[in-house]
MARVEX-475936 format. One record per residue (C-alpha): residue number from 1; x, z, y. Coordinates in nm, 2 decimals, m for minus. Layout:
// residues N
<rec><guke>NUM</guke><px>X</px><pz>Z</pz><py>Y</py></rec>
...
END
This chain:
// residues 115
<rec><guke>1</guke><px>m3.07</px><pz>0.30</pz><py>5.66</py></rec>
<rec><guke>2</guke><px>m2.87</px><pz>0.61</pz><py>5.52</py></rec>
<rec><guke>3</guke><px>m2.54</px><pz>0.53</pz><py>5.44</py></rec>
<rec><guke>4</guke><px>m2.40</px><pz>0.86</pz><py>5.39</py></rec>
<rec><guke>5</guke><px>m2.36</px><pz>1.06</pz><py>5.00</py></rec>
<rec><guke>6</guke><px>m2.64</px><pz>1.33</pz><py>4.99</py></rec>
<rec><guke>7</guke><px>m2.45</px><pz>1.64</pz><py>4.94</py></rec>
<rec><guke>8</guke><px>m2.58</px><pz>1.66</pz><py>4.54</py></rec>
<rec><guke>9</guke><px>m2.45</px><pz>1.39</pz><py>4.44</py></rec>
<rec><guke>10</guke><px>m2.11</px><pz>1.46</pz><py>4.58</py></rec>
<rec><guke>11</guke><px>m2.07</px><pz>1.76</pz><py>4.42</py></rec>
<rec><guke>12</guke><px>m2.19</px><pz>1.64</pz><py>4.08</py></rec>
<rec><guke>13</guke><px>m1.92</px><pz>1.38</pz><py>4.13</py></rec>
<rec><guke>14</guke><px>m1.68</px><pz>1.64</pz><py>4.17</py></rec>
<rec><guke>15</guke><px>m1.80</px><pz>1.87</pz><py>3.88</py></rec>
<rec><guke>16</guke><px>m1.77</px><pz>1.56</pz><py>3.68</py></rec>
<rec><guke>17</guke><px>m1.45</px><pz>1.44</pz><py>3.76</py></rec>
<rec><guke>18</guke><px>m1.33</px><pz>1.83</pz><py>3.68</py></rec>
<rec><guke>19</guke><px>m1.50</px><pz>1.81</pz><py>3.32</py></rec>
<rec><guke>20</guke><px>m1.29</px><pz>1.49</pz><py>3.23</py></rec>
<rec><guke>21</guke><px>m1.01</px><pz>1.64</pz><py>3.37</py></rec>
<rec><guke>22</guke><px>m1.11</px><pz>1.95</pz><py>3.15</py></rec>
<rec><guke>23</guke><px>m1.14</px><pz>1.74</pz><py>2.88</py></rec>
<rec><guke>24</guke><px>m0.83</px><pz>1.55</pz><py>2.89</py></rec>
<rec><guke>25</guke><px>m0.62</px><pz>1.88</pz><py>2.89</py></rec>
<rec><guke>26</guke><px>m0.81</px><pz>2.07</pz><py>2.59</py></rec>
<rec><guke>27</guke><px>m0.74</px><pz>1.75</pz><py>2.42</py></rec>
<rec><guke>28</guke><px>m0.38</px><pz>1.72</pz><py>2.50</py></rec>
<rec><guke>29</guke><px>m0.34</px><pz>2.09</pz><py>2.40</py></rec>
<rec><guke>30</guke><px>m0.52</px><pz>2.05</pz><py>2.07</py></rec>
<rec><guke>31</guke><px>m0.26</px><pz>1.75</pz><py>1.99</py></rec>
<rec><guke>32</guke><px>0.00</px><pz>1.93</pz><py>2.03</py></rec>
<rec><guke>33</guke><px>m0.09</px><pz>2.24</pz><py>1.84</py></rec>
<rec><guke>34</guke><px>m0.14</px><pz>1.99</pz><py>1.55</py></rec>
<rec><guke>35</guke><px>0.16</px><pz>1.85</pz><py>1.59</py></rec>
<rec><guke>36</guke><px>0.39</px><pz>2.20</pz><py>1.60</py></rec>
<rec><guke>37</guke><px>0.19</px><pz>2.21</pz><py>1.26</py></rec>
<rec><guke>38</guke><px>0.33</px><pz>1.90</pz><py>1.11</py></rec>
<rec><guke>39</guke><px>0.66</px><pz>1.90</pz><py>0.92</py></rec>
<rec><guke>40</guke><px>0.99</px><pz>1.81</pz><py>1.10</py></rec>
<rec><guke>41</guke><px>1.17</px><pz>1.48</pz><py>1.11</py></rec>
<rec><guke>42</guke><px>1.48</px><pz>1.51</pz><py>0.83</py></rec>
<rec><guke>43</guke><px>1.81</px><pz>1.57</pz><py>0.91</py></rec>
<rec><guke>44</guke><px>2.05</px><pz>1.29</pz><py>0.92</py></rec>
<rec><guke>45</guke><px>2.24</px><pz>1.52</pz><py>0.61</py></rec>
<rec><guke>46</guke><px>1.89</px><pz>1.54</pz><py>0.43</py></rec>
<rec><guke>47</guke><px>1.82</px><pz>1.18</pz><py>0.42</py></rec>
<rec><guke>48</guke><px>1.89</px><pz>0.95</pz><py>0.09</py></rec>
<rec><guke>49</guke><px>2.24</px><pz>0.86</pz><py>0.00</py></rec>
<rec><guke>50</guke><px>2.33</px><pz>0.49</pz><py>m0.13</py></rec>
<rec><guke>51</guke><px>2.50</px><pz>0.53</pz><py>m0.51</py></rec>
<rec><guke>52</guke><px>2.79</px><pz>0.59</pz><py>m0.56</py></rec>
<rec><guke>53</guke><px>2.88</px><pz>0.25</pz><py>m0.72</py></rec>
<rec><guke>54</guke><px>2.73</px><pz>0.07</pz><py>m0.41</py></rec>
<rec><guke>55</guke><px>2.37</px><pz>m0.07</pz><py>m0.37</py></rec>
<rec><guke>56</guke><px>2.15</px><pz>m0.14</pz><py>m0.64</py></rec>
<rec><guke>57</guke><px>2.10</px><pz>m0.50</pz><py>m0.77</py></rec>
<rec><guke>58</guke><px>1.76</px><pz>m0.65</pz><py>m0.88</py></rec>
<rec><guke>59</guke><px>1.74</px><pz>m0.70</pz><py>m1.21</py></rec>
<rec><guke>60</guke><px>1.55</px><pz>m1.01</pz><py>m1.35</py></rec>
<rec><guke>61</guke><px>1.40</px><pz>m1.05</pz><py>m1.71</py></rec>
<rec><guke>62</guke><px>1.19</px><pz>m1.26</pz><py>m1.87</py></rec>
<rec><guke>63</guke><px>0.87</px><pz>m1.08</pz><py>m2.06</py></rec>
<rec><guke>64</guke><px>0.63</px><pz>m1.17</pz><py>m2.32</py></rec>
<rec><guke>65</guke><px>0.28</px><pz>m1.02</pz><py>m2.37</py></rec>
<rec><guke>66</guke><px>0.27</px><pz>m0.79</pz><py>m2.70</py></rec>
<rec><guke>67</guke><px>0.06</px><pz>m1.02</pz><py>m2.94</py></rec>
<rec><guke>68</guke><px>m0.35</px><pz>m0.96</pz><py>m2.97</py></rec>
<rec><guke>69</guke><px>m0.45</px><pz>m0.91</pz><py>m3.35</py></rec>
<rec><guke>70</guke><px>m0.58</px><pz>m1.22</pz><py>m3.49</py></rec>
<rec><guke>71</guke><px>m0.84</px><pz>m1.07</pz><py>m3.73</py></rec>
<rec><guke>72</guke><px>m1.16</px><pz>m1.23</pz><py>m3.48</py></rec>
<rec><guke>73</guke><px>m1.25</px><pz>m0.90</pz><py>m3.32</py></rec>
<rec><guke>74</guke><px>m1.26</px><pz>m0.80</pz><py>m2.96</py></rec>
<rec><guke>75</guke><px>m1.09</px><pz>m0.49</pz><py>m2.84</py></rec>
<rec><guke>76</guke><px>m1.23</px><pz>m0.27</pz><py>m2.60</py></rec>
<rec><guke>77</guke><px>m0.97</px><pz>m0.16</pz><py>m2.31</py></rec>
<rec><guke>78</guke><px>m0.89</px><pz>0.16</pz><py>m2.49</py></rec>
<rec><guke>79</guke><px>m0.78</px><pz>0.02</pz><py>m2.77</py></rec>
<rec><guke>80</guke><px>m0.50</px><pz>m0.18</pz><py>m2.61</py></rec>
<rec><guke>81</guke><px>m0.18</px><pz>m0.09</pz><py>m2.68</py></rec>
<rec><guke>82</guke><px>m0.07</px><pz>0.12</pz><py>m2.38</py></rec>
<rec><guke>83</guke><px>m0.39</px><pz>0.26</pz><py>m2.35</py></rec>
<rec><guke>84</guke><px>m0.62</px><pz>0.25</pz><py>m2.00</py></rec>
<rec><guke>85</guke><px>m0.65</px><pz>m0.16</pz><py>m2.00</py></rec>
<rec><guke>86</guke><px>m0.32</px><pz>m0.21</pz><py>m2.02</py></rec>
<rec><guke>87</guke><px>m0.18</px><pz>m0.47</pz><py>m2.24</py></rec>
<rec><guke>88</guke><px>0.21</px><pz>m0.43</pz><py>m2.34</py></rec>
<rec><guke>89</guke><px>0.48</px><pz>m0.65</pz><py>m2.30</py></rec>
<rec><guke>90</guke><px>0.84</px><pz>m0.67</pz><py>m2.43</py></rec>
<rec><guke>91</guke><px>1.14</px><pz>m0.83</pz><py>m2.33</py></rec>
<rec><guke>92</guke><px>1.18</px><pz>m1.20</pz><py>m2.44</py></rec>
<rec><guke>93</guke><px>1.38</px><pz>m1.33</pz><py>m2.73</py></rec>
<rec><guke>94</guke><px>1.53</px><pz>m1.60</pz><py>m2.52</py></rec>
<rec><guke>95</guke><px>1.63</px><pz>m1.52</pz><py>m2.13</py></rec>
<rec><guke>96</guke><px>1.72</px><pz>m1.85</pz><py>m2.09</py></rec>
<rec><guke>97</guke><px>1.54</px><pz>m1.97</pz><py>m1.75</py></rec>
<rec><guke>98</guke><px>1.53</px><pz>m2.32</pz><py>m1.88</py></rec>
<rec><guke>99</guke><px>1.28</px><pz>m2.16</pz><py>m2.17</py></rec>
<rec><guke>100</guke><px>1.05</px><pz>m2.02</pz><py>m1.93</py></rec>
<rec><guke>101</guke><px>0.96</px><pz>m2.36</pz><py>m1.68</py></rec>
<rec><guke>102</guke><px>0.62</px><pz>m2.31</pz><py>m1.56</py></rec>
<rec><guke>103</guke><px>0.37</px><pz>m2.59</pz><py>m1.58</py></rec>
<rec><guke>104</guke><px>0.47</px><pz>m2.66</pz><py>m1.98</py></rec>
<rec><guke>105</guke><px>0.13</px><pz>m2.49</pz><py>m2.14</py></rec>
<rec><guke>106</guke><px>m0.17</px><pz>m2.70</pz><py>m2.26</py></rec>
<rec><guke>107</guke><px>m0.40</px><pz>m2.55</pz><py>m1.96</py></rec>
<rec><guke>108</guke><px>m0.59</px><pz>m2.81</pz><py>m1.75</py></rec>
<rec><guke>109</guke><px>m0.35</px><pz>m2.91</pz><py>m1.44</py></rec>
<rec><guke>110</guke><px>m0.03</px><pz>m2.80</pz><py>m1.66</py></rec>
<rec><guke>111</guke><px>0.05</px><pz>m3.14</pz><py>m1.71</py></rec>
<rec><guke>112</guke><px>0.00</px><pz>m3.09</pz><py>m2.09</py></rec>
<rec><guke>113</guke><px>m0.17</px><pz>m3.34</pz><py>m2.31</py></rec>
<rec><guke>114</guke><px>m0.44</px><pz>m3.09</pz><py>m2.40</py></rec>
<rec><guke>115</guke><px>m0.65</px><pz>m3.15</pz><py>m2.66</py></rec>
END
């Protein structure tokens, strides 16, 4: 019984630890060339400033949908009133949150009366 590597098979082993090994370094190389391409990291002086007048607030409004015409027709997407599908909508009359409860419409599960 021949315990012993045949000397072939040794020095595949070696050419193909070497090609990994070759392999590894192109690679490393060819990330780094991409990254000297990138763009550079901003400045702390080049990044965003806050406002002057401090942080800005969320604002919070209450919106209708613009009305759909009431003739009996469909309209097709491009004939919505901002165009590409888009229905409008404008801010409501009231802004009153007490106005605006969900759950109050006739829909089924509201908690309407339906019809």
């Amino acid at each position: 019984m021949e315990l012993a590597v045949p000397h072939t098979v040794a020095l595949l082993m070696w050419v193909a630890g070497i090609v990994v090994a070759g392999v590894l370094l192109a690679a490393f190389f060819w990330g780094r060339r991409a990254q000297a391409r990138e763009t550079r990291t901003p400045s702390p002086e080049e990044q965003p400033k806050r406002p002057y007048d401090g942080p800005v607030r969320e604002e919070r409004e209450y919106r209708e949908p613009d009305e759909m015409p009431k003739d009996g027709g469909r309209l097709t997407p491009h004939e919505l009133n901002d165009g590409y599908g888009k229905s409008g909508t404008h801010p409501s009359p009231s802004q009153d949150p007490d106005d605006h409860k969900k759950g109050s419409g006739g829909s089924f599960g509201s908690g309407g009366l339906g019809s």
